[in-house]
C-alpha positions in Angstrom: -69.6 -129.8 40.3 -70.7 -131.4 43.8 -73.0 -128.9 44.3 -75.0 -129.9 40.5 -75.0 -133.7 41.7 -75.5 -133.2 46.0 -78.9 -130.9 45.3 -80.5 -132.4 41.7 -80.9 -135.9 42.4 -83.3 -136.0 39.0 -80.4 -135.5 36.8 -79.0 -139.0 35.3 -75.4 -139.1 34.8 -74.4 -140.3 31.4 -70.8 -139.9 31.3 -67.9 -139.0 33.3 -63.8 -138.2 32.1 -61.7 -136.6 33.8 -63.2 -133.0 34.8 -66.4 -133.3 32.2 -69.9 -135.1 33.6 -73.1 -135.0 31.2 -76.0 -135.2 32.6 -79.4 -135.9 31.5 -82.8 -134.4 32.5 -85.9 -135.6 31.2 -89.8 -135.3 31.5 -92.9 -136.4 29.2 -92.3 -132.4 27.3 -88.9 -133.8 26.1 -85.3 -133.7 27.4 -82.3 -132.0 27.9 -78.7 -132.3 28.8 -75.8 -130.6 31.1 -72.2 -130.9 29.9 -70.4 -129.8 33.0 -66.7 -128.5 33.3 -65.3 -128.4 36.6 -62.8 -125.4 35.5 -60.5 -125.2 39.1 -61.9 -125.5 42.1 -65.0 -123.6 42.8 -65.4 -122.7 39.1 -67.7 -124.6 36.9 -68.5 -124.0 33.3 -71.9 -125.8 32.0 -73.4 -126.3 28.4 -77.1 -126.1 29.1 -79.0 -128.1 25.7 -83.1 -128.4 26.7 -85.7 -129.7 23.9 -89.0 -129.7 26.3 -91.8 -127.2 27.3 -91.2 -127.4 31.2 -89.0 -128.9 33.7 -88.9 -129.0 37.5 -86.1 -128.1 39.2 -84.7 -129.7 42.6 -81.9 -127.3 43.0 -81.3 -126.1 46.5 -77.7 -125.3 48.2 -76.1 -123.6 51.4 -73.2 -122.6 49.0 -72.4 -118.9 48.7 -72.4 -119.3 44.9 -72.4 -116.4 42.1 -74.1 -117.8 38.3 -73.8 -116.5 35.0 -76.2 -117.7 32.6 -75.5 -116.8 29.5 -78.5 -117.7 26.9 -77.5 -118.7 23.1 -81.1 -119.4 21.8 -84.6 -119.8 22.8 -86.0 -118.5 25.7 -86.7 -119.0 29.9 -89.2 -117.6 32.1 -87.6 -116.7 35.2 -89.3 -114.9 38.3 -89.0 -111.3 39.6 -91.2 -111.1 42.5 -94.2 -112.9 43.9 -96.3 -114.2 41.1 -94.4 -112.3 38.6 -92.3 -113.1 35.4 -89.9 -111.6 33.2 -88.0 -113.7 30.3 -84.6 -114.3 29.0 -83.9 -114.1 25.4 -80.8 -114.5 23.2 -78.1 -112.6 24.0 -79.0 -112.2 27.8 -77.3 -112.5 30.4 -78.2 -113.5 34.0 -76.7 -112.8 36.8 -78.0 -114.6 40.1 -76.9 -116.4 43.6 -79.4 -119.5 43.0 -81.0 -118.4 46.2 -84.2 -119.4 44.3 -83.7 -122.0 42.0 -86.3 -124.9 43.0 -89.3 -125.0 41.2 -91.0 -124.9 37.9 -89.2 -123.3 34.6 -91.2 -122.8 31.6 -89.1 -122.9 28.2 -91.9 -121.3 25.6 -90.6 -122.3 23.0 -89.7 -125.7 24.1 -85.7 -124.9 23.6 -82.8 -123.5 25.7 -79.4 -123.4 24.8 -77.2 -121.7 26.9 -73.9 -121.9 29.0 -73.4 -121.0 32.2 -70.7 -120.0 35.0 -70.9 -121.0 38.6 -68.4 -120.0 41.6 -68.0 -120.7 44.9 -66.7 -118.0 46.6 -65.5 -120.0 49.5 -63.3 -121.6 46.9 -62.8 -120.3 43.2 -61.3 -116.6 44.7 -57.8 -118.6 45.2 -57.3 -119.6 41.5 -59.1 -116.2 40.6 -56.4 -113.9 43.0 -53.5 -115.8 40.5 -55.4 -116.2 37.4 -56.2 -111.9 37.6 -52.2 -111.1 39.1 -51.8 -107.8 40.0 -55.8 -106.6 39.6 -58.1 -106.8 42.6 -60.5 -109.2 41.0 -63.2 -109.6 44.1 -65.6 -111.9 43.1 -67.5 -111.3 46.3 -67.7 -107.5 45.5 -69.3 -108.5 42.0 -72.2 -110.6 43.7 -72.6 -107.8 45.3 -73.0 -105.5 42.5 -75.3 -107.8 41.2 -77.5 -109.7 43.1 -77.9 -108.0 46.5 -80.7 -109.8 47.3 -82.4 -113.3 45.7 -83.6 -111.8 42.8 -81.8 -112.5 39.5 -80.3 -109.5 37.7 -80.7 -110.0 33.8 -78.2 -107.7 31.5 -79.9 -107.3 28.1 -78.5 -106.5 24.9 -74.9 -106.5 25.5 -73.1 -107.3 22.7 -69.9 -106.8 24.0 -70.2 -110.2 25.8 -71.3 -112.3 23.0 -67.9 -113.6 21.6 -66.6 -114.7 24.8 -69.7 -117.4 24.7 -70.0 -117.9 21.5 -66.2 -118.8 21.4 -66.8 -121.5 23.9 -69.1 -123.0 21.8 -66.3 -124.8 20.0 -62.8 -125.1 21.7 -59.9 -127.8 20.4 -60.3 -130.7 23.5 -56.4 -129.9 24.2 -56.8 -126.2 24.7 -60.0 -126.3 26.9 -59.2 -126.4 30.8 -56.7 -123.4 30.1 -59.0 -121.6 27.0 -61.8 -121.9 29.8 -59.4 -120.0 32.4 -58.9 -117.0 30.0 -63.0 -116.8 29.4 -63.9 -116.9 32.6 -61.0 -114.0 34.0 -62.4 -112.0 30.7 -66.1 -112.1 31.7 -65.1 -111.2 35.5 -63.4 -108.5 34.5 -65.8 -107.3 32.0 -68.8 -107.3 34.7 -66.7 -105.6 37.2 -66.1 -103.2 35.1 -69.7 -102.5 34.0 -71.7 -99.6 34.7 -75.1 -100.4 35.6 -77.5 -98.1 34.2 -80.9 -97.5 35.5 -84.4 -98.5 34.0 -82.2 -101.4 32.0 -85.0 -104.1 33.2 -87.1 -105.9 31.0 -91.2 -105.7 31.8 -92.4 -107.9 33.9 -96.3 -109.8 34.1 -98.4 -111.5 36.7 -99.0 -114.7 36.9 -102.6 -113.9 35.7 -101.5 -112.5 32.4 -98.8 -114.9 32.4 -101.6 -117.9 32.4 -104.0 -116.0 30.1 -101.6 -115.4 27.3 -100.4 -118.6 27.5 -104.2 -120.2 27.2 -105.1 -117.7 24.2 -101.8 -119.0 22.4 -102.8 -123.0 23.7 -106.5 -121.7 21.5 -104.7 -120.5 18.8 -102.2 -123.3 18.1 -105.9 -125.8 18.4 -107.8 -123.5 15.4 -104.7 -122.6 13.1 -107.7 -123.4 10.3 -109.5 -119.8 11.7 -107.8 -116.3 11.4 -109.3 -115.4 14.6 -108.8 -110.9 15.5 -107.0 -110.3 18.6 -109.5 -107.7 19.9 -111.6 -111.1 20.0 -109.3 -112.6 21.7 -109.2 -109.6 24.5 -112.8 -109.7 24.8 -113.2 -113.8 25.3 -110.2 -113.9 27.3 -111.0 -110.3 29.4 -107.4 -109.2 29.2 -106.3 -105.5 28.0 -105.4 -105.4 23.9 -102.0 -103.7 24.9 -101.4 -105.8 27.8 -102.1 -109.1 25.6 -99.6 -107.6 22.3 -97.0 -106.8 25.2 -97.3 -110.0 27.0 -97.6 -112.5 24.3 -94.6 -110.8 22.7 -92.2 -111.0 26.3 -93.1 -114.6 26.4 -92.6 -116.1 22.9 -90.1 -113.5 21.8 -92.4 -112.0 18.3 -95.5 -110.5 17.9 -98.6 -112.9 17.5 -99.3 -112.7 13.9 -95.1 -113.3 13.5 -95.9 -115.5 16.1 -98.7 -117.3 14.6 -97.1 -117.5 10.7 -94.5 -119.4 11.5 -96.6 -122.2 13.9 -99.0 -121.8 10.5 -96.3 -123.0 8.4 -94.7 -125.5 11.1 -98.4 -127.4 10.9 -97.8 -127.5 7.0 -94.7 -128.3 6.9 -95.9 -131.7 9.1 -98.8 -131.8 7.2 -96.7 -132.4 3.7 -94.4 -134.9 5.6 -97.2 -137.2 7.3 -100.0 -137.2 4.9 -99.0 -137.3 0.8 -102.1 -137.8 -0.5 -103.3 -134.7 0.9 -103.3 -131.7 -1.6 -101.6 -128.4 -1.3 -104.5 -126.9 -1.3 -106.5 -129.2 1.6 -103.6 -128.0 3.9 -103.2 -124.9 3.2 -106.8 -124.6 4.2 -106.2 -126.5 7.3 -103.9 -124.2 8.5 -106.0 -120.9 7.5 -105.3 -120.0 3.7 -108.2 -119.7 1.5 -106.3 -119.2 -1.4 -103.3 -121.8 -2.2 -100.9 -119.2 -3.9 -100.9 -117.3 -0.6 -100.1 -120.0 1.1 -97.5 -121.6 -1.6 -95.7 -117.6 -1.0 -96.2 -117.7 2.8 -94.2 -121.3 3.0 -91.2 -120.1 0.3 -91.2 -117.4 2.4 -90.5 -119.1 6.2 -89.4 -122.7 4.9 -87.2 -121.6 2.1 -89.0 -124.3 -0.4 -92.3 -123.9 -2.0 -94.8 -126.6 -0.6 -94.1 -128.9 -3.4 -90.7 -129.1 -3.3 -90.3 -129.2 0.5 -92.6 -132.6 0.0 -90.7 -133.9 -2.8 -87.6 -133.6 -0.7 -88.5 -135.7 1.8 -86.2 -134.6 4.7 -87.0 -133.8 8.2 -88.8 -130.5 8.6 -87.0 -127.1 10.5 -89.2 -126.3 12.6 -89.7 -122.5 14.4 -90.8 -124.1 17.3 -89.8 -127.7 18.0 -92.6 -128.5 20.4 -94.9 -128.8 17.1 -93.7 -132.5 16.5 -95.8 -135.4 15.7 
C-alpha cells in the first residue's frame, strides 16, 4: 500500500482501519475512489469505483511490481505503443508491471469499476511460497510470461476468471483477509497455468483516429435532434467508413447507431425529469423522432417505462452513460 500513497500524492485519504485505506481521486469530469487491502506483505487487493471522463495519473515506482486489473464494468483506454490505443472492456483482464502508468486515462464512458491485484516481488513471494505448499508458484516467472517488456498484456474473454472477482465483490468483513488469500493463490495459479494463444490481441488505433472518432461522437451527442448518415460523417471528418464503425465501436464498446439510441434516450429521459411542461412530443423531436409513437417504443424499449410513466414516476433516471447528467 506504500507504494499507492509514496507515488500518487493526488489521491485524498478518506479512511483508514486496520489493513483497509479509501482513497479519493477527483477532477472537474467527476470522481472516483480506491478501497485498498493490504493482503500480506507485498500483496495488495484494490476496489477501483470511477464516475468521470478522464483522470491524470501520477503513478511512478522503482518497485519490481506485477498488476492484475481485473475490469467489472465500463471501459479504459490504455496504450500499446507510441500514439496508439487499445481498450479494456468487461470481463478483461490486464496484466502489466506499471512501468507506464503516469499520464492521462480516458474512461469513455465516464465509469470504471474494477478490482485489482498488485505484488511486490521483493516481498509477497514469502507469503506466496506457504500460501501455494508444495507447488512451485514463481511469481517472478509469471511477469515474465506476461509482461516481458512495459507494455500491458490484456487477456480477453476468459470466463473462467470471472467468479473469482466477482466473488470479491461481496465478502462477510470476518472472512476477508483469509477469503482474500485463497483468491489471490487461485488467480496465480490459474495464469500460470494458462496457455497463451497467438493473435488473442484486441485492435489497436492511432491517436489520429483515436481523436477523430472521439470529435464525430462530441458532434453527435451536440445534434441528437438530426439523424445525421455515417458516410457523412466519413466524408466531413476524412476518416475511412470501416475504420470509423471499427474505431467508434473499440472505444465506446457498441456500434454507433446502438451507440447513439441509448444517449437518444438518456437526453429524454433528462428531458422528462427537468422540464414537465414540455410535451412528449417536443422531446421526442429534440432528440431526433419525428413521429412520437416511435419514440414512445424506442424509450419502453431502453428505459423499461413508456415516456409517460417514467415522468409520472419521478425517480432519478438510469442512465447508459452517466456522463449525460445535468
Amino acid at each position: 500500500m506504500a507504494f499507492l500513497q509514496d507515488s500518487q500524492p493526488d489521491l485524498r485519504l478518506l479512511a483508514k482501519s486496520g489493513g483497509c485505506s479509501v482513497y479519493q481521486l477527483r477532477n472537474e469530469s467527476g470522481e472516483g475512489t480506491m478501497t485498498v487491502y493490504e493482503v500480506f506483505p507485498g500483496a495488495t487487493i484494490l476496489y477501483n469505483d470511477f464516475h468521470m471522463a478522464y483522470c491524470d495519473s501520477s503513478f511512478e515506482t522503482r518497485q519490481d511490481l506485477l498488476c492484475i486489473d481485473y475490469c467489472r464494468e465500463g471501459r479504459m483506454e490504455y496504450a500499446v505503443g507510441n500514439d496508439a490505443f487499445s481498450y479494456v472492456e468487461a470481463g478483461d483482464l490486464k496484466v502489466d508491471r506499471r512501468l507506464k502508468h503516469k499520464g492521462y486515462f480516458s474512461l469513455p464512458l465516464s465509469h470504471y469499476h474494477g478490482i485489482s491485484m498488485c505484488f511486490d516481488l521483493s516481498m509477497a513471494p514469502v507469503e506466496l511460497a506457504r500460501l501455494a505448499g508444495d507447488y512451485p508458484l514463481d511469481l517472478a516467472a509469471i511477469q515474465r510470461k506476461f509482461c516481458p517488456d512495459a507494455r500491458p498484456q490484456v487477456i480477453h474473454g476468459a470466463p473462467s476468471v470471472d467468479h473469482i472477482f466477482q466473488e470479491l465483490c461481496a465478502v462477510p468483513e470476518r472472512i476477508k483477509m483469509p477469503y482474500f488469500r485463497v483468491k489471490i493463490l487461485e488467480l496465480l495459479l490459474y495464469l500460470d497455468a494458462l496457455e497463451l494463444g497467438s493473435g488473442t490481441e484486441k485492435p489497436y488505433f492511432y491517436r489520429s483516429q483515436v481523436e477523430t472518432v472521439k470529435a464525430i461522437r462530441s458532434y453527435l451527442a451536440e445534434h441528437l435532434d438530426q439523424h445525421i448518415t455515417l458516410e457523412a460523417l466519413s466524408r466531413q471528418y476524412q476518416i475511412p467508413l470501416t475504420t470509423l464503425k471499427a474505431c467508434f465501436k473499440s472505444i465506446y464498446g457498441s456500434p454507433v447507431n446502438t451507440y447513439m439510441r441509448a444517449l437518444r434516450m438518456d437526453r429524454a429521459a433528462l428531458l422528462l425529469r427537468k422540464e414537465p411542461e414540455a410535451s412528449v412530443t417536443e422531446i421526442a423531436g429534440a432528440v431526433g423522432y419525428d413521429s412520437s409513437s416511435k419514440f414512445a417504443a424506442a424509450f419502453r424499449a431502453v428505459k423499461g417505462q413508456t415516456p409517460l410513466e417514467y415522468r409520472r414516476g419521478g425517480g432519478n433516471p438510469v442512465l447508459s452513460f452517466p456522463d449525460e447528467t445535468e
